[in-house]
Structures are given as structure tokens and as C-alpha cells.
C-alpha positions, 0 to 999 in steps of 0.5 A: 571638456566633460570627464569621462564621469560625465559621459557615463551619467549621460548613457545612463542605463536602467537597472534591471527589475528586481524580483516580480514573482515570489514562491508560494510558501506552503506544503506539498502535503497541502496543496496536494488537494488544490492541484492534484486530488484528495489522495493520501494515506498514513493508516491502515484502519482509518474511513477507506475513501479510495482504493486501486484494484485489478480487475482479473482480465485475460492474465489469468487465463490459460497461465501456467499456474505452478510458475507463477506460484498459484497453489493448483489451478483456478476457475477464471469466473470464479476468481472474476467473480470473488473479486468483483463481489468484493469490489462492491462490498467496497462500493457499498461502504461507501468507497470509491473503487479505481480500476488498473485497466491496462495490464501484462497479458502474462501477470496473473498476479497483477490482482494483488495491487498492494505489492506494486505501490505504496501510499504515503501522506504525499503520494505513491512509491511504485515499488520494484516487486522481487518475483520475475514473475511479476516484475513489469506490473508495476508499470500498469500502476504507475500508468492509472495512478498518472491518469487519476492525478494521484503524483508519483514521488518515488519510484523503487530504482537502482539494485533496490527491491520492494513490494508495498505489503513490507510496508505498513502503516501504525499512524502520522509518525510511525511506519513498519517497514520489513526486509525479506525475500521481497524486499531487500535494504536497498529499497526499505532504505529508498521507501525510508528515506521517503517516510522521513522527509514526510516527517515519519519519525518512528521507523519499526524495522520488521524482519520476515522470516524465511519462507513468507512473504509480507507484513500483511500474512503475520500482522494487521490492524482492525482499528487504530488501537486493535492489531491480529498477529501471528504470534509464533512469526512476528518478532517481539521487538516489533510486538512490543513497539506496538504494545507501548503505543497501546495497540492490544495485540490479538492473536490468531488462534489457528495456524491453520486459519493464519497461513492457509486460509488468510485470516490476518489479510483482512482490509478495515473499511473503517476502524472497527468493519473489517472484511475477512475470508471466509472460513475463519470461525477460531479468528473471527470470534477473537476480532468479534470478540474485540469489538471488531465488526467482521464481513466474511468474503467468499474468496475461496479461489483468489486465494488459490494465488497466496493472496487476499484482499488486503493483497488485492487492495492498493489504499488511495485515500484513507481518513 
């Protein structure tokens, strides 16, 4: 009479397979050009390949100008104008030139594309601005950036406010990031956490002073080791980081030129070939000066909107 032993090694049952597909060991960061597309950015001054820009449409039409914080009323061909010649300055440099082409009938603000995302070395944050009056951009970004393949890795949530200009670039490992009226702790801390899991290791905390909005107003960098400051609003805690990296500080000479005519909102096309407003002599012979190569941009109506082109420009692709 066989044992029970023997009746199991005669209903004997296959083990199941052991591990057939193994994980591919690599970084977001280098299979992002494999899958999704050459996008990334950790400068504000390295070889611009890609940007986002909102072509004005019919948002800036018939608008009620004081609601929507415009300093008076604006020409809408001009303001289309103004923006398309920059666009092509930025073609003819040899830059790829993205367009959001959907967007809110009631956001004239939604030109100014730095403030709705922020890119990092992996991705966009879209970011959550503060103004209700632009509030629902953001949405339009995210929407193209989905279409271009450029991958979404974080999208401002929870009480959490940002807008992408209280974020700035300094290099791989070192980011300035600012509260304010636009951006509060909540959603610095969410656009941190994001930094340091990308391995940012050095965080500038920046506060903006009542009554501005952005880093890129008060702060700017020409090239990798040249920056433009506003010198009487930004703190010296955040001077003196930049100094020990050896970035040498300019600082715009005319009060005038840095709050009413944007002569710190410039874009770098490449470290040292900036474009700048026009209208800036004072400013325009410190950077030149520097060694900085300055292109004057007529942008006399666009910035009728509190805005210039480093506002309008969202970086895609740098270095």
C-alpha cells in the first residue's frame, strides 16, 4: 500500500517560472532623450535650443486692462508685433520656437509662459500662479508640453502657490527659489522637494520684497559666471552665495531702467548674447562692458503688461 508520500510524487506539480523580465537599471534623466524627447534645462544662460511662447491671440482683445494689472491700455498688432519679431530673433539664433496654441479667451496675461511652468533636468512643473486673473493658464501649458513629449513631473497641488519666474536656475546643483506674493512655502517646498530628488543640493532661499513680483525683475544671468542685480532689492544673503560661486555681480545703475523699462528681464540665447528691451543705455553699457553681447528688442508695448521677454519665454532645452 503506497504512503501518502508516494501518492504526492505521483501528482507531482510544476513549480511556477521564476523572474523572466528584469527592470531597465538607468535614470529618468537618461532615458528621457530615448523616449520622450531632447528637453531638459539647469541654466539660465547655456546654448538656448528650445523655448514655449504664447503667441498673443484674441485674449488680448477688448480686455479690461486695469483688472488684469496692464499699466494703460494696449495696441493689440503692436503687442502681436513686438512678440512675433522676438520670436524670430530667437529663430534666427538658431533656436526652436514652440508655440501654446490653445488658450483662455479671458487671460491676456498667458504671453508671459515663464510663470506657468518650470523646467527641470527631467521635466516641467506646472506651476499654480497666484493672480486669479491668471489662474486656468497653466492648463494650456501643460496641455502642448503633453503634445510636444516634454513629461510632466510635477504639477503645483494642495493650498500650494508658484509661479515659474520665483525660480531660478545658478547651475547642475544650485537653484534659487523665492516666496513672495506669488509663491508662498507651500508650493517652494513641493518645487524643492522636486530639485533635490534630481539631485539639486544647494537651495538659495530668496525673499521678494513687498510690492515685486519675480526673481527675474531683480536678478538675471548673462552668462555662467556674469549675473544683473538690482542691487537695493536683493538680499545680500543670496549676493553673497552667488559671489563665492564666483558669479561677479553687475548692478543696474538706473532704478528707472530696472523697474520701468525691464532692464534685468533679459533672455541669454548663449552665455555672453543676451536680448534686452530697448531703451536701456545706462544698463546696456554695464553688461557690454562685461563682455555681454546685448541685442535691443523693441518691446515698448509688451511691457505695458509688467512683463518682458524673459517673462514671455518658458526654456525647453538649454545646453
Amino acid at each position: 500500500m503506497s504512503t501518502d508520500y508516494e501518492k504526492q510524487l505521483k501528482n507531482d506539480i510544476d513549480a511556477l517560472d521564476g523572474e523572466r523580465w528584469f527592470p531597465k537599471e538607468s535614470a529618468f534623466e537618461d532615458d528621457l532623450p530615448l523616449y520622450w524627447g531632447d528637453w531638459g534645462v539647469y541654466s539660465e544662460c547655456l546654448d538656448l535650443k528650445d523655448c514655449l511662447l504664447r503667441r498673443p491671440g484674441k485674449e488680448v482683445e477688448n480686455f479690461d486692462w486695469q483688472a488684469c494689472r496692464f499699466l494703460s491700455p494696449i495696441d493689440p498688432e503692436k503687442f502681436r508685433a513686438q512678440h512675433d519679431n522676438l520670436a524670430q530673433i530667437y529663430r534666427d539664433n538658431g533656436v526652436r520656437v514652440h508655440y501654446v496654441e490653445e488658450q483662455r479667451e479671458d487671460r491676456p496675461n498667458a504671453l508671459f509662459c515663464r510663470d506657468l511652468c518650470f523646467m527641470t533636468p527631467e521635466g516641467a512643473i506646472i506651476t499654480r500662479p497666484g493672480m486669479a486673473a491668471r489662474r486656468g493658464e497653466e492648463r494650456y501649458v501643460a496641455q502642448r508640453l503633453a503634445k510636444l513629449g516634454v513629461p510632466i513631473i510635477h504639477t503645483i497641488n494642495g493650498d500650494g502657490r508658484l509661479e515659474g519666474a520665483n525660480a531660478m536656475w545658478v547651475d547642475r546643483h544650485t537653484c534659487i527659489i523665492s516666496t513672495g506674493s506669488r509663491t508662498n512655502r507651500q508650493g517652494a517646498e513641493q518645487l524643492e522637494y522636486e530639485l533635490r530628488r534630481q539631485g539639486v543640493d544647494n537651495i538659495i532661499w530668496m525673499q521678494i520684497p513687498y510690492g515685486h513680483a519675480h526673481i527675474d525683475g531683480l536678478l538675471n544671468f548673462a552668462s555662467e559666471d556674469v549675473a544683473m542685480i538690482f542691487a537695493a532689492q536683493v538680499p545680500y544673503d543670496v549676493c553673497d552665495a552667488l559671489k563665492k560661486k564666483g558669479i561677479q555681480l553687475l548692478e543696474c545703475p538706473s532704478r528707472t531702467e530696472a523697474k520701468i523699462s525691464f532692464a534685468i528681464n533679459f533672455v541669454a540665447i548663449k552665455p555672453g548674447l543676451i536680448v534686452q528691451v530697448d531703451g536701456n543705455p545706462r544698463s546696456r553699457e554695464v553688461l557690454e562692458k562685461a563682455g555681454i553681447k546685448v541685442i535691443p528688442v523693441d518691446f515698448s508695448e509688451i511691457i505695458k503688461g509688467y512683463g518682458a521677454m524673459h517673462c514671455c519665454t518658458a526654456f525647453l532645452k538649454r545646453g
